[in-house]
SEVOKOL-530532 format. One record per residue (C-alpha): residue number from 1; residue in three letters; x, z, y. Coordinates in steps of 0.05 Angstrom, whole numbers, plus 5000, padded with zeros to 4 digits. Last residue first. Example, Ala and Ser with C-alpha at 12.3 -4.5 7.8 and 13.67 -1.06 7.14 Angstrom:
BEGIN
+-----+-----+------+------+------+
|   k |   r |    u |    w |    v |
+-----+-----+------+------+------+
|   2 | SER | 5273 | 5143 | 4979 |
|   1 | ALA | 5246 | 5156 | 4910 |
+-----+-----+------+------+------+
END
This chain:
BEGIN
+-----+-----+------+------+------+
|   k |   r |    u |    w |    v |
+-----+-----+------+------+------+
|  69 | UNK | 3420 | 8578 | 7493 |
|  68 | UNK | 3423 | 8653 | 7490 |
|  67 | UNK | 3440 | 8680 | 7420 |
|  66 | UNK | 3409 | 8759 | 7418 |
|  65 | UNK | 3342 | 8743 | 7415 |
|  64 | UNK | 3362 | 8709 | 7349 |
|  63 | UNK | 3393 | 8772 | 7314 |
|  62 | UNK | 3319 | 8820 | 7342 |
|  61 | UNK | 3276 | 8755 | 7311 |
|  60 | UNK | 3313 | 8759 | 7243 |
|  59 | UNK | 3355 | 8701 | 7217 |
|  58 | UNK | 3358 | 8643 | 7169 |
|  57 | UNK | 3415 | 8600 | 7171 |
|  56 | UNK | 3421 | 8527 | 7148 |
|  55 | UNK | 3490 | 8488 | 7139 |
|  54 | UNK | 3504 | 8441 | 7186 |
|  53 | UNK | 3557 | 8468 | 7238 |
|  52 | UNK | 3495 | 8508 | 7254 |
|  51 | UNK | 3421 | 8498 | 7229 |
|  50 | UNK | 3367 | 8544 | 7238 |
|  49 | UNK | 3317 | 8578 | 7200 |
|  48 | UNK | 3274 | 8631 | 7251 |
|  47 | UNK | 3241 | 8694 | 7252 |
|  46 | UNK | 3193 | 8700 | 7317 |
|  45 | UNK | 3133 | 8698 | 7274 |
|  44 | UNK | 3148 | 8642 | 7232 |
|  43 | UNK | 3192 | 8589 | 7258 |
|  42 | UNK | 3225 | 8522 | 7221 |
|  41 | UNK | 3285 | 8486 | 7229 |
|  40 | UNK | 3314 | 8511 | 7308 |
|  39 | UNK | 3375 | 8468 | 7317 |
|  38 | UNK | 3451 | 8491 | 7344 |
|  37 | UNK | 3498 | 8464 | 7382 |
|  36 | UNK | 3568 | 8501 | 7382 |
|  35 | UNK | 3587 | 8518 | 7452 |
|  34 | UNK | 3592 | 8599 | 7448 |
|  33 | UNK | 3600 | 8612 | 7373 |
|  32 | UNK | 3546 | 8620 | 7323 |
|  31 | UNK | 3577 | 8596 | 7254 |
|  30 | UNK | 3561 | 8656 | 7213 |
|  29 | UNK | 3623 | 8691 | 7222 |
|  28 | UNK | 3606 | 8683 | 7299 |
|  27 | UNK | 3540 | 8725 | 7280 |
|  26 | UNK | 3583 | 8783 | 7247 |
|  25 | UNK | 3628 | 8782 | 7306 |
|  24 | UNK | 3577 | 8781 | 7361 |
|  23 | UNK | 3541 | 8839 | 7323 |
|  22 | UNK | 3603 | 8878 | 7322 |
|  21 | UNK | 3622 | 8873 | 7387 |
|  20 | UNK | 3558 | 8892 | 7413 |
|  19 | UNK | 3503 | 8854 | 7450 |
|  18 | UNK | 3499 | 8783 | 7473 |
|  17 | UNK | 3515 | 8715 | 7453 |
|  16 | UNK | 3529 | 8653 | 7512 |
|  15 | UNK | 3509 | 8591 | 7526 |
|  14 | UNK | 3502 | 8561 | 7449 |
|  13 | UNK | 3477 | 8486 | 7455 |
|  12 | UNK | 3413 | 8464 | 7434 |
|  11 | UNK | 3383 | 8418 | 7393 |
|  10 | UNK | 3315 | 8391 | 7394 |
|   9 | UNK | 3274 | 8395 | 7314 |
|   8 | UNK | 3235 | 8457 | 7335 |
|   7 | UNK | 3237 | 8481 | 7405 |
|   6 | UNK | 3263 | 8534 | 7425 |
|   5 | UNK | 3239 | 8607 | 7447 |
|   4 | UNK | 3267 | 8647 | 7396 |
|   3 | UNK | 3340 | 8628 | 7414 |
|   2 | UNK | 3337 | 8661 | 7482 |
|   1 | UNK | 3332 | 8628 | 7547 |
+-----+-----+------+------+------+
END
């Protein structure tokens, strides 16, 4: 299921990252990578703060669709 639709406060692990090589790059600079858990902070309207190798990101609702957990 995609990112969007967890829970806030349960962490997840990373299954797998879709789309183009370019996007998976720019969102493995930013700590996403395929195993890495990963927590869902606070949700507003499909745009999400998260927290990854613990330091909080915020992203879009199209960059977390993309991070399959």
């Amino acid at each position: 299921m995609p990112l969007t639709m967890a829970r806030i406060g349960e962490p997840n692990c990373i299954k797998r990252i879709t789309g183009k090589d370019k996007t998976r790059r720019f969102l493995g600079s930013l700590g996403f990578v395929v195993g890495e858990n990963v927590t869902v902070v606070s949700e507003m309207s499909g745009n999400v703060i998260l927290i990854v190798k613990d330091t909080r990101v915020a992203l879009d609702k199209s960059m977390a669709n993309r991070i399959m957990i």
